[in-house]
C-alpha positions as CSV (number, residue, x, y, z in Angstrom):
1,X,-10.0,-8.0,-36.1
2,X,-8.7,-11.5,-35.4
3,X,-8.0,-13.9,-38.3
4,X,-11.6,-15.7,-37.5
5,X,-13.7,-12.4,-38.3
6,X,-11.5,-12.4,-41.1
7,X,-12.4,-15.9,-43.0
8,X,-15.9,-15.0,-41.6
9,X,-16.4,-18.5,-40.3
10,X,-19.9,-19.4,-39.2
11,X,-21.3,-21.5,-37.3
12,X,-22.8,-25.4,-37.9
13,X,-26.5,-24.4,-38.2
14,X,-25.5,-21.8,-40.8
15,X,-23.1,-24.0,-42.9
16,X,-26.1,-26.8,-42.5
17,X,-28.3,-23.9,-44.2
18,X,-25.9,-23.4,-46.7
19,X,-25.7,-26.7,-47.5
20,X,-29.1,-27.4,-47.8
21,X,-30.0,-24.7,-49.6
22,X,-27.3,-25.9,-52.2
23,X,-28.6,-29.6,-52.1
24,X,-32.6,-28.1,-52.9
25,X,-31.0,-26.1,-55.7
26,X,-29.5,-29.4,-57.4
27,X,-32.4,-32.0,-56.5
28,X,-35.5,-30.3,-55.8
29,X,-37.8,-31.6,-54.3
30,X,-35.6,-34.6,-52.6
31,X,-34.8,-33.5,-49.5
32,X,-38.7,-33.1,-48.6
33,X,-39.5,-36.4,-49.1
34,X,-36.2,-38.4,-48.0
35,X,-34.6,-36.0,-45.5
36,X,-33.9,-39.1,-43.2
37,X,-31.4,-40.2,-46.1
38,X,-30.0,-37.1,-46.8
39,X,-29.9,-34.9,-43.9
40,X,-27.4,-37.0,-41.7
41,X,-25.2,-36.8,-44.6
42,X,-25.2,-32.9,-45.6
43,X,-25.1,-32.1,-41.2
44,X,-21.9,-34.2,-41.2
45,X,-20.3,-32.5,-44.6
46,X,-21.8,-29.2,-42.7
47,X,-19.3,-30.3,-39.9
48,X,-16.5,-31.3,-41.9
49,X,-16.2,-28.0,-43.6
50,X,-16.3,-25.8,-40.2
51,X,-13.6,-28.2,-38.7
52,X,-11.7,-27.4,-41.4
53,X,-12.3,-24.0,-42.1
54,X,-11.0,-23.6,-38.3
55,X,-8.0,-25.5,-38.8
56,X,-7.0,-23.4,-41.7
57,X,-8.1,-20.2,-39.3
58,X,-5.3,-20.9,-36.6
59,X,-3.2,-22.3,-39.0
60,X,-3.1,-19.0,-40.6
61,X,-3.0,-17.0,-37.2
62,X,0.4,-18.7,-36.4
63,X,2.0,-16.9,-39.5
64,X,0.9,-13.5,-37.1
65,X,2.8,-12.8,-34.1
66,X,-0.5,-11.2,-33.1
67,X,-2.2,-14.2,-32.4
68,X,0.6,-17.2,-33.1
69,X,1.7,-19.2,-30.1
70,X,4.9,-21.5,-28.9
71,X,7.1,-22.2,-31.8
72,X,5.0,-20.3,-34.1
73,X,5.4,-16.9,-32.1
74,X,9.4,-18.1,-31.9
75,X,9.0,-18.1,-35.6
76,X,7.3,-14.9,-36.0
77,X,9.5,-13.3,-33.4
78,X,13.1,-13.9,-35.3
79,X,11.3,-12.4,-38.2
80,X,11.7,-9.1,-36.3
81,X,15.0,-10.4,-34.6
82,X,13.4,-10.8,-30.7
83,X,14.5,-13.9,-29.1
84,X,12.5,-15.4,-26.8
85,X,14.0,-14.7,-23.1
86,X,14.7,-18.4,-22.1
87,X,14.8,-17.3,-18.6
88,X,17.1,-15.1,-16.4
89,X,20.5,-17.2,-14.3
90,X,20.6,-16.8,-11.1
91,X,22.9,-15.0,-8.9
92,X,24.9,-14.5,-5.7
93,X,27.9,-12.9,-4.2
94,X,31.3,-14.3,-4.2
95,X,34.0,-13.2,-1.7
96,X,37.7,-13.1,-3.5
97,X,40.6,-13.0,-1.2
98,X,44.6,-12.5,-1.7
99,X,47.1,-13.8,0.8
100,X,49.1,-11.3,2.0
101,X,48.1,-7.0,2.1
102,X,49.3,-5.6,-0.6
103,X,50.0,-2.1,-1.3
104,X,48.1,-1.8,-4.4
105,X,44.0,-2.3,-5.5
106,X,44.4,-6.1,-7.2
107,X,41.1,-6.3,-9.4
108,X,39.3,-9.6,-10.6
109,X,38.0,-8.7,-13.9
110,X,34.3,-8.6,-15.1
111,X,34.1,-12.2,-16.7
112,X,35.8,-13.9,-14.5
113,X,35.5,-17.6,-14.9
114,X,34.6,-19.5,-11.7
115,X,33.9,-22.9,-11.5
116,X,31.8,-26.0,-9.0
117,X,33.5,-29.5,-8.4
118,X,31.4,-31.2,-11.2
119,X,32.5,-28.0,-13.7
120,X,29.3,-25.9,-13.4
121,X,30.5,-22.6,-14.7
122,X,29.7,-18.8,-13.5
123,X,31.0,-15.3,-14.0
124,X,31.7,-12.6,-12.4
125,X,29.2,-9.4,-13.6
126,X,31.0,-6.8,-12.7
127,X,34.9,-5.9,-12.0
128,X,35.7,-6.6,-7.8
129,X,38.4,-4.5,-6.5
130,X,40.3,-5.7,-3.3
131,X,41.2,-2.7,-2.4
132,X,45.1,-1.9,-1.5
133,X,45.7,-2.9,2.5
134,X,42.9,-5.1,2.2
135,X,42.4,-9.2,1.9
136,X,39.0,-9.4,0.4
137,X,36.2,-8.0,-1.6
138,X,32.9,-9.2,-2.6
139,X,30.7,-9.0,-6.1
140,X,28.0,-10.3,-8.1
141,X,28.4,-12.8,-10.3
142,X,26.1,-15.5,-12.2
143,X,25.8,-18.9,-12.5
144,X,25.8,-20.0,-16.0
145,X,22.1,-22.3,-16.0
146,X,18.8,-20.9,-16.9
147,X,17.4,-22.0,-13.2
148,X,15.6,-20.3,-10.4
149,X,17.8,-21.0,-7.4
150,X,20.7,-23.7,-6.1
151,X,23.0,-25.0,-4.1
152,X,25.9,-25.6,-6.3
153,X,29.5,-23.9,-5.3
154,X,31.5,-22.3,-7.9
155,X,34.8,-21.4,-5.6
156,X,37.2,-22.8,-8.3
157,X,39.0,-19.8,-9.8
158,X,38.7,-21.0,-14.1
159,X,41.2,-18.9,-15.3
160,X,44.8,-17.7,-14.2
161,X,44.9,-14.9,-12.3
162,X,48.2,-12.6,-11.8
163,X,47.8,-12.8,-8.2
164,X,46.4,-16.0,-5.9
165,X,43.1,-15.4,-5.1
166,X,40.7,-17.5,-3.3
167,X,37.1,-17.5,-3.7
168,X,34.6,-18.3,-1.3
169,X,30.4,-18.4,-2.1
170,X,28.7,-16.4,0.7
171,X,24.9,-17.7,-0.5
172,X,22.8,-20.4,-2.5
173,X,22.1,-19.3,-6.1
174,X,19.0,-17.1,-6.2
175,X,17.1,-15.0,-8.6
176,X,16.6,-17.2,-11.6
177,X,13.6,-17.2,-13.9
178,X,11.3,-19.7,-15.9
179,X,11.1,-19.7,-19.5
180,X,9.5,-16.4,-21.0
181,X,5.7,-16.9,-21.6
182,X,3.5,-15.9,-24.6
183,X,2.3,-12.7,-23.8
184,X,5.5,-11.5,-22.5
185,X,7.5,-12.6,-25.6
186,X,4.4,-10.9,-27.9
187,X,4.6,-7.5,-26.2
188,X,8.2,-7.2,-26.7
189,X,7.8,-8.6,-30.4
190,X,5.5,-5.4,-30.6
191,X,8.1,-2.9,-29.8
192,X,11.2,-4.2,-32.2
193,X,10.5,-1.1,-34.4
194,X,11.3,1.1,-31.4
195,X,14.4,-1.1,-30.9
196,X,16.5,1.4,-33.8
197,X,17.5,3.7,-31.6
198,X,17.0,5.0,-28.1
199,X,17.2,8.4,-29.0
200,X,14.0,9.5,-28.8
201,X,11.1,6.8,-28.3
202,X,9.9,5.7,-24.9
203,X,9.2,1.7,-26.4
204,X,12.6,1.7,-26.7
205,X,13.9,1.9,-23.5
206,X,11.1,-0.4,-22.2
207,X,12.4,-2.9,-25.0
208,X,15.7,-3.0,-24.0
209,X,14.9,-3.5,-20.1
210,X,12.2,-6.2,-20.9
211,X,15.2,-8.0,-22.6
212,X,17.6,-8.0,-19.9
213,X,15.6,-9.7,-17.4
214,X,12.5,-11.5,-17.9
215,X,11.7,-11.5,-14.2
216,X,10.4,-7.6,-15.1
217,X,6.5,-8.4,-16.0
218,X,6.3,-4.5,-17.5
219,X,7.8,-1.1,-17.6
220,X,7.2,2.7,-17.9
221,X,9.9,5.2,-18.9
222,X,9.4,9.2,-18.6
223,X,12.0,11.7,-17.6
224,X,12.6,13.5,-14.8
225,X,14.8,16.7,-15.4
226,X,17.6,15.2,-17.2
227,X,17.1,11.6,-16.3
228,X,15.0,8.9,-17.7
229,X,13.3,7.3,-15.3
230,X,12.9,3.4,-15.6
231,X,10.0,2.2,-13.2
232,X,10.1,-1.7,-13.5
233,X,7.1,-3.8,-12.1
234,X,8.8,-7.2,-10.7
235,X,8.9,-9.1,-7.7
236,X,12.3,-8.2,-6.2
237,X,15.2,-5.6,-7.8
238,X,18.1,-6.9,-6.9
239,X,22.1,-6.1,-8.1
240,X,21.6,-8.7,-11.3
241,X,18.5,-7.2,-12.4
242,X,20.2,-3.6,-12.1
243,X,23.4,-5.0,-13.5
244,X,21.7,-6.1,-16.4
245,X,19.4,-3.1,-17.4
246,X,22.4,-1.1,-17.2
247,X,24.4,-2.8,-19.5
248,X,21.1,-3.6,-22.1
249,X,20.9,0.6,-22.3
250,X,24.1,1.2,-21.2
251,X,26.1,4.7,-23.0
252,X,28.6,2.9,-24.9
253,X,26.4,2.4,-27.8
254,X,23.4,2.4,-27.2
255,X,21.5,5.5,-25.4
256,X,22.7,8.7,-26.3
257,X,25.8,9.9,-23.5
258,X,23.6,12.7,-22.5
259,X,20.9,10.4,-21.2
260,X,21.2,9.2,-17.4
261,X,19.3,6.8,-16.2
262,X,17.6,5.9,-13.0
263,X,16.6,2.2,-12.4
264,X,13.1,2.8,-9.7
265,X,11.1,-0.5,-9.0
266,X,7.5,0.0,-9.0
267,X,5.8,1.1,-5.9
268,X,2.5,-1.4,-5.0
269,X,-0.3,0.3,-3.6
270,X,-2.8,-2.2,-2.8
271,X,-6.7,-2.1,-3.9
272,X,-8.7,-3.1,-1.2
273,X,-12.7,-4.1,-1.8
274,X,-15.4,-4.6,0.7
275,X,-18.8,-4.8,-0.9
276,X,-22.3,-6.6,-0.7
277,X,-23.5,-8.3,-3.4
278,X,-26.7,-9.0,-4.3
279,X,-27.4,-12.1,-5.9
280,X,-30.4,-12.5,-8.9
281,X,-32.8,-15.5,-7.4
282,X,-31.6,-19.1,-7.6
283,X,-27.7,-17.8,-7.8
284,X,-25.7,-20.0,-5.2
285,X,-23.1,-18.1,-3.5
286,X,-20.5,-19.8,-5.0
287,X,-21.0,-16.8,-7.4
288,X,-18.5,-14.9,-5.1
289,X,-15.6,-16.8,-6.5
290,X,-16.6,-16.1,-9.9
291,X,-16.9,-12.0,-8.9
292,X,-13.5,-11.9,-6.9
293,X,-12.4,-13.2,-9.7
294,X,-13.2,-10.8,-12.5
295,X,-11.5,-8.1,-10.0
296,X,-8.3,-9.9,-10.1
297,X,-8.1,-10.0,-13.5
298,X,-9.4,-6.5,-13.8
299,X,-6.5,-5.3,-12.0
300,X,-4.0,-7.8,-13.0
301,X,-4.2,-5.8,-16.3
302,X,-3.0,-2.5,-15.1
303,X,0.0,-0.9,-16.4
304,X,1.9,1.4,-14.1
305,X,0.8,4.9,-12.7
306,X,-2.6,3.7,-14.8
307,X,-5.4,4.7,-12.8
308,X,-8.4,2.9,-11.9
309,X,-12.1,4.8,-11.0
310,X,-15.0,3.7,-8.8
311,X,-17.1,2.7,-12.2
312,X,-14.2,0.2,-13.3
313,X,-14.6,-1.5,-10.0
314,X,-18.1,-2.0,-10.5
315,X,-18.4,-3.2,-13.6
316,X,-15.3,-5.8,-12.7
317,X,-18.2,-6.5,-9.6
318,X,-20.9,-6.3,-11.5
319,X,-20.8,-9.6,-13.2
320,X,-23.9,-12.0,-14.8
321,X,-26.2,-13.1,-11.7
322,X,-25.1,-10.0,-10.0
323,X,-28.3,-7.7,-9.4
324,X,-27.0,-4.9,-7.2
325,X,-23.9,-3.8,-5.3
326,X,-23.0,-2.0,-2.3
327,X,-19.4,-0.9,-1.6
328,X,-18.4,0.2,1.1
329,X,-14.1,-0.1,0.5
330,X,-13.0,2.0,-1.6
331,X,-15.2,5.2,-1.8
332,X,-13.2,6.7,-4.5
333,X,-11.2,5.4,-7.2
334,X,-6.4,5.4,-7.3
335,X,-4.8,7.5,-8.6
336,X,-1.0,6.4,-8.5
337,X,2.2,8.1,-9.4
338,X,4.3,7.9,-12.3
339,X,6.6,5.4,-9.8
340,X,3.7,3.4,-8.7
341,X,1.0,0.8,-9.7
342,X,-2.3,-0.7,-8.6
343,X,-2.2,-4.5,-7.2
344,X,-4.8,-5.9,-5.7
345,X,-5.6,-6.2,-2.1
346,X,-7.9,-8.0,0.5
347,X,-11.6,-8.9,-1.2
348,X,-14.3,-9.0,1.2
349,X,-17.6,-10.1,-0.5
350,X,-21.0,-10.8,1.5
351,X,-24.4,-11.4,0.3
């Protein structure tokens, strides 16, 4: 029940009834014989109290992380102590090199400050070794700016090192991710009681991984033997996006230390549709659009491994002005793995 159904707000014709019926109860008798005086007046009160009546509806839904949006679902969210994800930094790897072989490993620490001409900072994400009778090594690391990709260099090395080492960017900055959206930031919001303790619940684990990186749109956790399996839907796992799960349930103190993980990105298997549609008389074809539409969004909203059956695909096709359907792709509904989830594929519709 949404805040609306709550305040049981009604429409203009019935606060117009209302109204009136109030106004006959006062004078009656007057509104018969001078409604052209009166009526304008009590449909424009009528109006009045529904514009206000809604204002104080979504004013109150803001107070809800439920239904409250932009700053309001900020607010709401530090109420259960989730921070919006502002985006994710981009990364790339770094080559370090030393001078001279030397006999022993020389490591440049996790942290590691490195630094562009016009002092644009990143960081190294994870400790690189260069290894004893080698010159170089290579390693993640993250530029500090909430941006999806660029060109700067960061080869200055921004703190002293026991050894010289050079540094040498082997790629543009890549990776990065746009502030968190609505429904992203509300979903997570919903799990911060599962955020205690990773002990036990499932929500958990998918609340820590939607916090490290907010290019993951969703996630599904199960185990596996003795593993937990983390299956993350998003475009493109890469070293950060591992990095940075790891270390949001890492062992120290988080997870219990008899909990390994596995990191799996989501398999895609693809939902192709071929039907004919048959239109109601006087429906233009542009009716298609409409239909490949409601698909979309009918499989947009999958979760992963959720399955989807031949009757779901027909009512997604079987829209208003829509008398009949034929399908010939598929014949039978998905059913995907615990690893895997529906996207959709190639729409063929004909009339």
């Amino acid at each position: 029940m949404n805040i609306q159904e709550l305040l049981k707000i009604k429409t203009l014709e019935e606060y117009v009834a209302d109204n009136i019926a109030i106004f006959e109860n006062l004078y009656p008798g007057v509104l018969e014989s001078e409604s052209d005086y009166y009526m304008p007046v009590i449909r424009s009160t009528s109006e009045r109290e529904l514009r206000i009546r809604t204002e104080i509806a979504d004013a109150l839904s803001q107070c809800f992380w439920m239904s409250a949006r932009d700053e309001w679902l900020d607010w709401c969210g530090e109420e259960y102590k989730v921070k919006r994800l502002f985006g994710a930094k981009p990364t790339t790897q770094i080559e370090f090199s030393i001078e001279a072989i030397m006999s022993i490993d020389i490591t440049i620490p996790k942290g590691q400050l490195l630094l562009s001409d016009d002092n644009t900072k990143a960081y190294t994400m994870e400790d690189i070794v260069i290894l004893a009778g080698e010159t170089t090594a290579s390693g993640l690391c993250e530029l500090d700016m909430l941006i999806e990709t660029s060109d700067i260099k960061c080869e200055i090395i921004g703190t002293l090192l026991p050894y010289t080492v050079g540094a040498k960017q082997l790629a543009p900055w890549s990776g990065g991710e746009n502030y968190e959206d609505n429904e992203d930031y509300r979903e997570r919001i919903s799990m911060a009681l599962d955020d205690n303790s990773v002990a036990g619940p499932e929500n958990a684990y998918i609340k820590k991984t939607l916090d490290a990186d907010s290019r993951i749109h969703q996630v599904k956790v199960f185990v596996a033997g003795d593993r937990v399996q983390i299956v993350v839907d998003c475009e493109i796992l890469d070293d950060a996006m591992i990095n940075r799960i790891t270390q949001a349930c890492n062992g120290e103190d988080v997870r219990p230390l008899n909990d390994k993980i596995d990191i799996i990105k989501a398999e895609i298997v693809t939902l192709d549709i071929t039907a004919k549609i048959y239109l109601a008389s006087g429906i233009s074809i542009e009716k298609l659009i409409d239909i490949k539409a409601s698909v979309t969004t009918m499989v947009s909203g999958l979760r992963i491994s959720q399955p989807i059956g031949l009757p779901k695909i027909i009512d997604a096709l079987f829209i208003d002005g829509v008398e009949d359907i034929a399908i010939t792709i598929p014949q039978v509904g998905i059913l995907p793995t615990a690893t895997q989830i529906i996207k959709i594929g190639n729409v063929e519709l004909s009339i």
